[in-house]
Every structure is written in C-alpha cells, then in structure tokens.
NUTI-559631 format. One record per residue: x, y, z of N, C-alpha, C in turn; residue in one letter. Coordinates in steps of 0.001 Angstrom, whole numbers, plus 500000, padded with zeros to 6 digits. Atoms other than C-alpha are relative to their C-alpha. Layout:
! residues N
XYZXYZXYZA
...
***
This chain:
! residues 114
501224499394500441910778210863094349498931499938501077X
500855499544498458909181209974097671498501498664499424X
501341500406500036905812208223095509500150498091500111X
499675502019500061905765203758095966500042499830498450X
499623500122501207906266201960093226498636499748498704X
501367500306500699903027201036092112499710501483499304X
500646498698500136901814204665092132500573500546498266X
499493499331501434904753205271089471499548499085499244X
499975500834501080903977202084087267498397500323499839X
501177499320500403900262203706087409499867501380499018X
499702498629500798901300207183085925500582499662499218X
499006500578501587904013205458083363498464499600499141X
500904500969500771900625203216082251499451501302499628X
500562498861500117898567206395082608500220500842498846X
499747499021500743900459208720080789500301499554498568X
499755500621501389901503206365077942498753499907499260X
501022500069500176897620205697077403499873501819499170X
500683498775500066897194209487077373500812500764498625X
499256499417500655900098210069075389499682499763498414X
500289500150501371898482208076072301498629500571499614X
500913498764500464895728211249072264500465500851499071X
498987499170501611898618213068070343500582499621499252X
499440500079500799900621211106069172499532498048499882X
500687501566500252898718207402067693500371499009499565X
498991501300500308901761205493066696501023499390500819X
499332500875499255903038202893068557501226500139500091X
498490499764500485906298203029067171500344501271500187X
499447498595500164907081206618067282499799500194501637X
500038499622498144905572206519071250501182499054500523X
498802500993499152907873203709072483501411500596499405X
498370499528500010910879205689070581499890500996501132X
499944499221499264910052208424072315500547499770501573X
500103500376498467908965207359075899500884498937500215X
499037501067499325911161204510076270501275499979500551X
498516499537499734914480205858076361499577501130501125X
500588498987499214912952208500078947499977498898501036X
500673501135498774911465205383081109501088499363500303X
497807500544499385915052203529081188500285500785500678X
498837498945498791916621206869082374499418500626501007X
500442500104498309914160207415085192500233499195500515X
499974501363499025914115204040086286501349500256500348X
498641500041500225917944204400086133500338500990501460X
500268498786499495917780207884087960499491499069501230X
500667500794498921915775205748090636500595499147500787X
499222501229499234917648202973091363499146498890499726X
500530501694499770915319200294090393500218499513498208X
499658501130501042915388197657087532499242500941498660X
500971499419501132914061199249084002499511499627499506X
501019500635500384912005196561083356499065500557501024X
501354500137499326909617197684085993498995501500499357X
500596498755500646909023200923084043499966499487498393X
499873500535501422909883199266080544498529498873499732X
500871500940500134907256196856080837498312500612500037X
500815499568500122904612198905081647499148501103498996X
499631498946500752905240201211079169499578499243498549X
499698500845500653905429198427076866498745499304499845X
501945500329499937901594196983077743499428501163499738X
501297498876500701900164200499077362500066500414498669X
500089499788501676901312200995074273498971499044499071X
500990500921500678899130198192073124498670500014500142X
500904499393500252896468199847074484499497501190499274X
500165498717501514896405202174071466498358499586499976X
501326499926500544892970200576070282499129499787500846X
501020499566499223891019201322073241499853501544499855X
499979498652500292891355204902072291499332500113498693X
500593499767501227888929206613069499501203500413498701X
499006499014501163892022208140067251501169498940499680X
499550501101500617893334204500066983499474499956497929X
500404500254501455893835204062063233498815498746499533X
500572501402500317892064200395062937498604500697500207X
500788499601499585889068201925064890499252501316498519X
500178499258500975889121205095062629499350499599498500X
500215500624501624889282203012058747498574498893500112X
501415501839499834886676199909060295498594501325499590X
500820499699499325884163202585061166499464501046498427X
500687499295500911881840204767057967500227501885500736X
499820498499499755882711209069058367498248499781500612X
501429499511499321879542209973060830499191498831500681X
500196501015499122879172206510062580499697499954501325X
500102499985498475880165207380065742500395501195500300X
499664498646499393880781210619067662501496499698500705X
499057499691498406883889211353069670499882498699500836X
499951500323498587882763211170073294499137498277499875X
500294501058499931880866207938071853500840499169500541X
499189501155500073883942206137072112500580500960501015X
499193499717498455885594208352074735499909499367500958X
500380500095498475883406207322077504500703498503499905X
499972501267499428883552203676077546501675499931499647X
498220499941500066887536204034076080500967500698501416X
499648499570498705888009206081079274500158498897500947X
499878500754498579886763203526081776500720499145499991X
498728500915499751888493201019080070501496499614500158X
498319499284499488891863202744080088500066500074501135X
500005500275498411891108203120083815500432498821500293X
499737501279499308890567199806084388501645499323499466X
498896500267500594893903199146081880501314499800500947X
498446499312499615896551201198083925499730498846501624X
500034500710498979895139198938087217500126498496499663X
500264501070500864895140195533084930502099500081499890X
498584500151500263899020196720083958501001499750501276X
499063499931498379899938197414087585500256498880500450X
499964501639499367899144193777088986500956499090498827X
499161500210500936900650192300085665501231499982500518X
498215499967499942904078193992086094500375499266501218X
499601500490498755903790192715089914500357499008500068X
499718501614500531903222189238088807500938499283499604X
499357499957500796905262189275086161501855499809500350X
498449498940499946908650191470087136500633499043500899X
499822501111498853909198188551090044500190499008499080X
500091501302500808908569185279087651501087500892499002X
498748500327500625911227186752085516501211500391500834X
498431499900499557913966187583087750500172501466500530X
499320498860499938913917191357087713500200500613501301X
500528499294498964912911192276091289501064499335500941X
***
C-alpha cells in the first residue's frame, strides 16, 4: 500500500470514529469492520492485532459523538444543537485517533504481537 504503519492505524481509528455517524452501534460496527480489518491486515502481511486493536479502541469512542444513544436519552429534546456537540466531539475524536495510535505502539510490543 506504500502508506507506514502508523498512518494506517490513524485512518482504521479515523474511519471507525466516522463510521459511528451512520451506523451508532457498537456491535453491529465491530461485526462489520472487523472481519474487513483482519483481511487487510492479512492482505498486508502484518499481525491483525495492529489493525484489530485499533479498531477495537475506536469503537469505544462511540460517546464522544452527538448520535451516541447515552448522550441522546441523558439530554431533554432542544437542549443542545447538533454542531453544539460536533465541535468539541470533533477535536476530541482528533485528539482520539492520535491517543489510539501511541496506545497500539505501546501496547502491540508489551504483548508480543510485533
């Protein structure tokens, strides 16, 4: 694919984040994307924990996103706007997918996979 490895475990975090804009269940994203993230990594040549794992932390960033259910039921109809919760859910998804990257680095070593 030509991109380092980081770059991809930034776009896996990335896109998983982005991916719970459409679809807001945990469970139904990790069926999806996970079996996808194995058979790239696979496709790649490297370990599928280094894509499984990351994949695996963003999903748990569901409730930094406004269209998180918990967020949704806590909150009174006409509370908050949207982009209220976009903006600062944005930066902190930013900061997330760079938070997951170092993680897996840490991590993917102290267990063995690398």
């Amino acid at each position: 694919m030509g991109l380092p490895l980081p770059a991809i475990i930034m776009f896996v975090s990335a896109f998983t984040i982005l991916a719970h804009c459409f679809i807001p269940n945990n469970v139904a994203l990790a069926g999806v994307l996970m079996p996808a993230a194995i058979a790239f990594a696979a496709e790649m040549g490297i370990n599928p924990a280094l894509l499984g794992l990351p994949l695996a932390f963003s999903l748990s960033a569901g409730l930094l996103l406004p269209l998180d259910p918990v967020a949704l039921l806590a909150m009174p109809h006409g509370f908050f706007r949207m982009k209220e919760m976009c903006r600062p859910g944005g930066f902190i998804s930013l900061v997330w997918v760079v938070v997951v990257t170092l993680i897996v680095y840490i991590l993917v070593p102290l267990l063995g996979f690398m």
